[in-house]
C-alpha positions as CSV (number, residue, x, y, z in Angstrom):
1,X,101.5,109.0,116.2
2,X,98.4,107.3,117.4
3,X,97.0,104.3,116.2
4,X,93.2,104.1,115.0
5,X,91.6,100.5,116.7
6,X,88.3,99.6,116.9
7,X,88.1,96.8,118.9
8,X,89.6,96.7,122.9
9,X,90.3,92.6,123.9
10,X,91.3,91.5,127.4
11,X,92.4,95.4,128.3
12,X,94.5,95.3,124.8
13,X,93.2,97.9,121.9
14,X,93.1,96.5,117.9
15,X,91.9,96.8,115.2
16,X,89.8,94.8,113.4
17,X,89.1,94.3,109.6
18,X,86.0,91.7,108.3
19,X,85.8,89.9,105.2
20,X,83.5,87.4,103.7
21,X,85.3,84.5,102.6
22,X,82.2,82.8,101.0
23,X,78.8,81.8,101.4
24,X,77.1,78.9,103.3
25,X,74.6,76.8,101.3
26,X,71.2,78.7,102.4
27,X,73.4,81.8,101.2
28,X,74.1,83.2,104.6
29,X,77.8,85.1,104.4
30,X,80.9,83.5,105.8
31,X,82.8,86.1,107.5
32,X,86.8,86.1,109.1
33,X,88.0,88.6,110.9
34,X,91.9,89.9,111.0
35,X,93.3,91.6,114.0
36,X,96.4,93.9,114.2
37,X,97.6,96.6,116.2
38,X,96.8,99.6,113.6
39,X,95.0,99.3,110.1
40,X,98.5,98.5,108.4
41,X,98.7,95.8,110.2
42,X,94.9,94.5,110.0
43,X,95.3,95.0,106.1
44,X,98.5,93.5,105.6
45,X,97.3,90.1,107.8
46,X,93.8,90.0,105.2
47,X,96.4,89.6,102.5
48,X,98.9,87.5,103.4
49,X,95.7,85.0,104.2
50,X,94.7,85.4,100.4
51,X,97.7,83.4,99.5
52,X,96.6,79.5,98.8
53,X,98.8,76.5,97.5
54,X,97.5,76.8,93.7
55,X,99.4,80.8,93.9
56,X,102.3,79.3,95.0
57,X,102.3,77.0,92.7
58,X,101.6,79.4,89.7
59,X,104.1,81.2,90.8
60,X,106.8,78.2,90.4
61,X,106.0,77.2,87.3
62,X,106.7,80.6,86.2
63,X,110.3,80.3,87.6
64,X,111.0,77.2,86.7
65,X,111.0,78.5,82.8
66,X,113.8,80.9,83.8
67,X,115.7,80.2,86.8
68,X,117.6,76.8,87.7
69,X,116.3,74.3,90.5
70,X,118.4,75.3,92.9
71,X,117.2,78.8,92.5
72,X,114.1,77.5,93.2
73,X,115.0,75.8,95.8
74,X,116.7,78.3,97.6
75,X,113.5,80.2,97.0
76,X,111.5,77.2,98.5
77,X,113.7,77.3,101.6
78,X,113.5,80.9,102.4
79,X,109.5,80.8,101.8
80,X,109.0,77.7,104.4
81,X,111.2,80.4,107.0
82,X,108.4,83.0,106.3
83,X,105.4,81.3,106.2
84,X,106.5,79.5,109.6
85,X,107.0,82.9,110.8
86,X,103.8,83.9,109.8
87,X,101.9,80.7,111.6
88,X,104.1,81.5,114.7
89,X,103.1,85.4,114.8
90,X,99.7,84.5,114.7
91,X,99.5,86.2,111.0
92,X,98.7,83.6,108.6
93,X,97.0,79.4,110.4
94,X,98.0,77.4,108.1
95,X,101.3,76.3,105.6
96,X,100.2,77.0,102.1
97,X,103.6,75.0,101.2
98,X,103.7,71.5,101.5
């Protein structure tokens, strides 16, 4: 099956998917693009970058009601692996986990 792109860079096809993030101070839009190599991938980039530090953190204090530290831990561990993953793939720029 084909996939749709919209956007052709150095000889290689993507697509491309644009959101504004925010607004400057005089009110102009601030706008970030997310490439993939089909919409799937275009989407699911955009939101894995919605994820910030205070989601994370939300989310631990959830689990820390109900599961042990070492639970969390473990949990910790294997979301370090991922988001590295994600900074090395090109899918996510920064560590949202300290």
């Amino acid at each position: 099956m084909a996939k749709k792109t919209n956007i052709e860079v150095n000889g290689t096809k993507y697509f491309r998917v644009t959101r504004t993030i925010g607004y400057k101070s005089d009110g102009t839009p601030i706008r970030k693009q997310f490439y993939g190599s089909g919409v799937n991938e275009a989407i699911a980039r955009l939101k894995i970058s919605k994820i910030s530090l205070i989601n994370i953190q939300t989310y631990y204090n959830s689990l820390s009601k109900t599961k042990t530290f070492s639970q969390v831990n473990t949990l910790n561990s294997v979301l370090k692996v991922f988001f590295n993953w994600c900074i090395d793939n090109r899918i996510y720029l920064k560590k949202p986990l300290p």
